[in-house]
C-alpha positions as CSV (number, residue, x, y, z in Angstrom):
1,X,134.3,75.4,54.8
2,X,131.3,74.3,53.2
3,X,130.6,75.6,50.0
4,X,132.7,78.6,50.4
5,X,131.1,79.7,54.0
6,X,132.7,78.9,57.3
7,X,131.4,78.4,61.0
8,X,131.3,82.3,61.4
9,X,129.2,82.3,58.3
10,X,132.6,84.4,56.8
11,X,133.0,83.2,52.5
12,X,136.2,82.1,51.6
13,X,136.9,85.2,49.8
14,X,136.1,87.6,53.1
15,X,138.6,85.3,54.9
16,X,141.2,85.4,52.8
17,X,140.7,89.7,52.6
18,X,140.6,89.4,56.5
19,X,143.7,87.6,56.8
20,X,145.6,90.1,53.9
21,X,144.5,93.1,56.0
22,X,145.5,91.1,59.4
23,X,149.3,90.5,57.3
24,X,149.3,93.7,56.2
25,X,148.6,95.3,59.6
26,X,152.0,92.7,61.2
27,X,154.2,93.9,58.2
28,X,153.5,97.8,59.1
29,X,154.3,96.7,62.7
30,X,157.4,95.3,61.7
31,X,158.7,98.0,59.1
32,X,158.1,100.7,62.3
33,X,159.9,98.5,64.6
34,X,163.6,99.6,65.5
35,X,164.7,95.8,65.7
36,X,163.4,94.3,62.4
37,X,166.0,96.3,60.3
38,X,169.3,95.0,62.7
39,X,167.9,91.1,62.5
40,X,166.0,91.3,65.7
41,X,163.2,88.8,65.9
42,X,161.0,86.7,67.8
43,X,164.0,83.7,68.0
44,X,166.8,85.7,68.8
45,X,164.8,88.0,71.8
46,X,163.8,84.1,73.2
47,X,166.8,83.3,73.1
48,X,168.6,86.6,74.9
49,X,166.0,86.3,77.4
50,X,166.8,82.5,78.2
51,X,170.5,83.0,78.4
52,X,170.1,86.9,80.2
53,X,167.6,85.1,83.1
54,X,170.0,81.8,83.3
55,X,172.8,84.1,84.3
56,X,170.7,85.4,86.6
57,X,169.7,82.8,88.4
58,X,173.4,81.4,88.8
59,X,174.8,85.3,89.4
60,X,175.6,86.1,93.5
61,X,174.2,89.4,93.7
62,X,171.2,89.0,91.8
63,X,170.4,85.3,91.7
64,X,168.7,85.7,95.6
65,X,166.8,88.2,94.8
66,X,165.1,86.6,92.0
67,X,164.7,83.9,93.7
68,X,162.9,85.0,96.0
69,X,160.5,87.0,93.7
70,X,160.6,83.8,91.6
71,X,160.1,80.9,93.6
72,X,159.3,78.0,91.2
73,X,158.2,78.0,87.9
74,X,159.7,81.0,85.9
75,X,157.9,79.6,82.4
76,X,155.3,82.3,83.3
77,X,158.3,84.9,83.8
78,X,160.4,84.0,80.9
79,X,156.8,83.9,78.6
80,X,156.2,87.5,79.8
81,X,159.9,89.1,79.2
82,X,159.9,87.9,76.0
83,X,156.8,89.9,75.2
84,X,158.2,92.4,77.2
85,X,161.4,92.6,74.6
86,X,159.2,91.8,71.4
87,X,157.4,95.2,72.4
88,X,160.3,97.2,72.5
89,X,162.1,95.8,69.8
90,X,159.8,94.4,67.3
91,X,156.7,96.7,68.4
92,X,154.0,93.8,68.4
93,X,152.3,95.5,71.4
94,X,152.2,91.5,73.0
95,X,153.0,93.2,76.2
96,X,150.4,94.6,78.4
97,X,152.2,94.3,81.9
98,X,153.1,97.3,84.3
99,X,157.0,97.0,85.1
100,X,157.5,99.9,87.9
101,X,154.7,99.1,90.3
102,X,156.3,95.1,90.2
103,X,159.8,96.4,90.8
104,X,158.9,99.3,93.6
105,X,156.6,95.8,94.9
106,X,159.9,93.9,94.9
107,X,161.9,96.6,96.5
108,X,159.4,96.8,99.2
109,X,159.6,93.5,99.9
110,X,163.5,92.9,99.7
111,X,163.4,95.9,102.2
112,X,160.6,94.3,104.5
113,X,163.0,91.3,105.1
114,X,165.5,93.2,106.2
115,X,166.9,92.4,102.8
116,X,169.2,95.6,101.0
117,X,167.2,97.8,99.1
118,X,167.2,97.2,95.5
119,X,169.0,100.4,93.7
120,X,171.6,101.3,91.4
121,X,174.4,98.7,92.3
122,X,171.6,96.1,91.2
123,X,170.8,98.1,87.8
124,X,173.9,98.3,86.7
125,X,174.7,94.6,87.6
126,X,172.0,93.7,85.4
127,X,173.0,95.8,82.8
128,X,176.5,94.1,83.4
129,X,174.9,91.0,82.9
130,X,172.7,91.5,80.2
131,X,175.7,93.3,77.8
132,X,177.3,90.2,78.1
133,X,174.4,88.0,77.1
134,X,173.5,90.7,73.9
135,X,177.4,90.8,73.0
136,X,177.6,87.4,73.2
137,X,174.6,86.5,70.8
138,X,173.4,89.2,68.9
139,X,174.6,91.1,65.7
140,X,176.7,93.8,66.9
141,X,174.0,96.7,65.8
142,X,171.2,94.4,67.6
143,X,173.1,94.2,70.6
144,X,173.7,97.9,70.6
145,X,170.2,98.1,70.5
146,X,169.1,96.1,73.4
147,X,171.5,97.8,75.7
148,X,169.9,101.4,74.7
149,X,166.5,100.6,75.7
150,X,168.0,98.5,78.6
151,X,170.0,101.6,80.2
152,X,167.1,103.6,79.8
153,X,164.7,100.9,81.1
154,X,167.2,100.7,84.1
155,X,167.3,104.6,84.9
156,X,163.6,104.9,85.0
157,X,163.2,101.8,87.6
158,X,166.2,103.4,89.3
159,X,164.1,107.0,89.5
160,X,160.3,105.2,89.9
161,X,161.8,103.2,92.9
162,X,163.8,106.4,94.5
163,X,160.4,108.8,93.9
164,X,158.1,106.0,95.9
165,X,160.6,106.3,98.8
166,X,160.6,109.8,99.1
167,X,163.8,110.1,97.8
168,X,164.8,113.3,95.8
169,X,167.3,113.1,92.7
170,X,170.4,114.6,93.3
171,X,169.8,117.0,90.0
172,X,166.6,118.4,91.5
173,X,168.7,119.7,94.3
174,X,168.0,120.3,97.9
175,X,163.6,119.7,98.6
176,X,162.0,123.1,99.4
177,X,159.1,123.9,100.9
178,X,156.6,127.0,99.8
């Protein structure tokens, strides 16, 4: 800054009220977030998702089938599931991304190659997974929280992938028409 005034033409003082109102708008963020209070935070949902996605790859069920949804470079992947996690545990809004239509895509797909269908079994094998990756490296009540939003995360893929096949819940009982 030249004598107080920057590129933008912004004085040192408006930049510096900018900046405590950009702070001030993070540390609201964070007070509303459900993670913050348990010791959630950016390093530790890195590292979950690093550790929760190497299981993957090396696990029998599910290590194929990301594979093949995956081929190559899974920085992008990785990058994206962190923001995913920061989102819903830190509330920082980083993620704009549509989950369902990507996993009904990949269901599709596992089912065009005469693959099985992605359902239940695979949720809870990931859940499987991913309590084991939480347990092992979170803080108890932090882990407790990930698997929360996880099992519901799971159930509504579970229930968006059923709907698009035409499939009825069991708790709506038998379809009927008018």
């Amino acid at each position: 800054m030249a004598h107080g005034i920057d590129d933008s033409g912004e004085t040192e003082d408006q930049h510096a009220a900018r900046r405590r109102e950009a702070d001030a708008r993070i540390e609201h963020r964070r007070q509303l977030s459900p993670g913050a209070p348990l010791g959630v935070d950016e390093a530790l949902i890195a590292n979950v998702v690093h550790n929760f996605y190497d299981r993957i790859r090396r696990d029998e069920m599910l290590g194929p089938i990301f594979a093949r949804a995956i081929p190559g470079d899974w920085g992008s992947h990785l990058a994206k599931m962190v923001d995913f996690w920061s989102s819903v545990l830190l509330a920082t809004g980083r993620y704009d991304g549509r989950p369902m239509p990507a996993h009904i895509k990949l269901d599709i797909a596992e089912r065009d190659s005469r693959h099985e269908a992605i359902d239940e079994a695979h949720f809870q094998h990931w859940l499987r997974l991913f309590e084991a990756t939480v347990t092992e490296l979170c803080p108890a009540p932090a882990a407790a929280l990930f698997m929360d939003r996880a099992r519901r995360i799971a159930a509504s893929f579970v229930m968006g992938i059923r709907f698009h096949r035409g499939e009825t819940p069991d708790w709506l009982g038998p379809a009927r028409s008018a």
